[in-house]
C-alpha positions in Angstrom: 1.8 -29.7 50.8 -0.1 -26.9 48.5 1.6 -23.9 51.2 5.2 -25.6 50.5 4.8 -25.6 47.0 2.9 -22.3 46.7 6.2 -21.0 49.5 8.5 -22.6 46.9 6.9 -20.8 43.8 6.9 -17.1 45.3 11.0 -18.1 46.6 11.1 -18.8 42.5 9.6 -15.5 41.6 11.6 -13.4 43.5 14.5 -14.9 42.1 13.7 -14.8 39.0 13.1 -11.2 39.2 16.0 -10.3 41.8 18.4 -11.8 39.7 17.2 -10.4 36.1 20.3 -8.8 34.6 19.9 -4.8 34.6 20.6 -3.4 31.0 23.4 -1.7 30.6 21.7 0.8 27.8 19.9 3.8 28.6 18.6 3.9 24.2 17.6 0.7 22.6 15.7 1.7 18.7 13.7 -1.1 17.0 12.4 -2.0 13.5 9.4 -3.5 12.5 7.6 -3.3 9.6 3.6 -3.6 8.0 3.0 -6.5 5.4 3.4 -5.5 1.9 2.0 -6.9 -0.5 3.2 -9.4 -3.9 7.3 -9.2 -2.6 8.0 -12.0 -1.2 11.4 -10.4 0.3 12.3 -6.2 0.7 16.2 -6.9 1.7 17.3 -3.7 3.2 21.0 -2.5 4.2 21.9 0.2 6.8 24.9 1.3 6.9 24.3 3.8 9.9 22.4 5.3 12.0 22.9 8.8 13.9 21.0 10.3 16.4 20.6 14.4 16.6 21.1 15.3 20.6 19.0 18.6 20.4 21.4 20.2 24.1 24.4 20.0 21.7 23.2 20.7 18.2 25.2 17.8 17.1 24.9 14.1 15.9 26.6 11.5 17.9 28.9 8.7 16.1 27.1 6.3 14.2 25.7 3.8 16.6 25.9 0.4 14.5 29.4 -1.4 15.2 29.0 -3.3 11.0 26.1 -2.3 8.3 22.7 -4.2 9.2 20.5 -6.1 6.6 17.0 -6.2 7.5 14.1 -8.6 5.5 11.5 -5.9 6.2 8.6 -8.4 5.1 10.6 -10.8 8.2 9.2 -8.0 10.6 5.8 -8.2 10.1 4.3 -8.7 13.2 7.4 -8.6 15.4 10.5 -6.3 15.9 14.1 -6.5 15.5 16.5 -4.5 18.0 18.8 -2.1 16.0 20.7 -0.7 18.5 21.1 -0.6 22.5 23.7 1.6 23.6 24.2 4.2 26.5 23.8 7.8 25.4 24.3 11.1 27.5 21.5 12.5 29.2 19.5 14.9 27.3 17.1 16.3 24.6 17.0 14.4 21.2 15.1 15.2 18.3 16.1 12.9 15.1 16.9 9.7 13.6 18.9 9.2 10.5 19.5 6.0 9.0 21.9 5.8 5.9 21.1 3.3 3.7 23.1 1.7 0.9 20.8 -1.3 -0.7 17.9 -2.6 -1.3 16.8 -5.7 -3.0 13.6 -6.4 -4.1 12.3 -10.6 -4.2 9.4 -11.3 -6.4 8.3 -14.2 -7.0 9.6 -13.8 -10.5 12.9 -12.3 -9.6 15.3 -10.2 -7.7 16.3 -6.6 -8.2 19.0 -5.2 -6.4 19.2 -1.7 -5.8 22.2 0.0 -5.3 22.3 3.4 -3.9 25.1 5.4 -4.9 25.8 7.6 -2.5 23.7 6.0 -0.2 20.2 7.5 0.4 19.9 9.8 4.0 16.6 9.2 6.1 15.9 11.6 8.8 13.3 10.7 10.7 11.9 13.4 13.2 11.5 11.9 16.7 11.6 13.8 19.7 12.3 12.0 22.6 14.7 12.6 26.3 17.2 10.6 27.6 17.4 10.7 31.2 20.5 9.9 33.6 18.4 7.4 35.0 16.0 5.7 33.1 15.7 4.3 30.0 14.0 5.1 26.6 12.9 2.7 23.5 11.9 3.9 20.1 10.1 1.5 17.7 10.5 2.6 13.8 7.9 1.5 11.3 9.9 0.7 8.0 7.0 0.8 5.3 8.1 -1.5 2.9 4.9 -1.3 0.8 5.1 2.4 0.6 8.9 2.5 0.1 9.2 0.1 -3.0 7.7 1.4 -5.9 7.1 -0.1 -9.3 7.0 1.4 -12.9 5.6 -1.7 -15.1 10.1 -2.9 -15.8 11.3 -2.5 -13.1 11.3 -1.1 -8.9 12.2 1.6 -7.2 13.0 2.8 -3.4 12.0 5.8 -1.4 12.3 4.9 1.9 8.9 5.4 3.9 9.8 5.4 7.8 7.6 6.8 10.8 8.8 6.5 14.6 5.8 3.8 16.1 6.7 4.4 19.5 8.3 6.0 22.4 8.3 4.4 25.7 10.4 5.6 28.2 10.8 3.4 31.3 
């Protein structure tokens, strides 16, 4: 009885992983974020994201389908996929996100930020893309760093560093 069910959990196993559906991306970028402290809530809203292919000295089309709002105290401890998307094989060696809004949640109140034009990040990140593997990039949105306070009222620089690069 213990080889048919030990047969019967390796016939699972290899089904389970003969069957697991390939991705169809070759980039997939993440956000995640470290806690900060007293805001209950750091609301933010990208409007894009480009990436700088290095081969071509260009940046490719932005690479959300609709503007994304993140809760960057939500990612503490945990990350939220951006983006997954098949790029051309090559040499890339930045990551700008365009970002629109911010709001702020106390637990006194909210501030909204509007940024007007929206505020550029470029984010130097050096990483290859090739025809046949895969690459994810983790982005650490400081939200403790970013938000700033002057004793009436908050302001935004956005703080973001690449976490990591795996490339499988």
């Amino acid at each position: 009885m213990k080889k048919v069910i030990l047969a019967l959990s390796l016939v699972l196993l290899l089904i389970q992983f003969s069957c697991s559906p390939k991705s169809s991306s070759n980039f997939e970028l993440y956000m995640t974020d470290a806690p900060a402290y007293g805001l209950q809530h750091v609301y933010v809203t990208i409007d894009a994201i480009y990436l700088r292919n290095e081969d071509r000295q260009t940046w490719t089309d932005n690479v959300l389908s609709q503007p994304k709002t993140l809760d960057l105290i939500g990612l503490k401890g945990r990350e939220e996929k951006l983006a997954a998307l098949q790029l051309p094989a090559g040499n890339y060696s930045a990551i700008k996100l365009v970002i629109s809004q911010v709001q702020i949640v106390t637990a006194e109140r909210t501030f909204t930020i509007t940024m007007d034009p929206p505020v550029t990040v470029t984010i130097p990140c050096s990483f290859t893309v090739l025809a046949d593997g895969s690459v994810k990039i983790t982005l650490d949105f400081d939200a403790d760093r970013s938000c700033t306070w002057d004793g009436a009222r908050y302001g935004f620089s956005p703080f973001v560093v690449v976490k990591s690069i795996v490339h499988h």
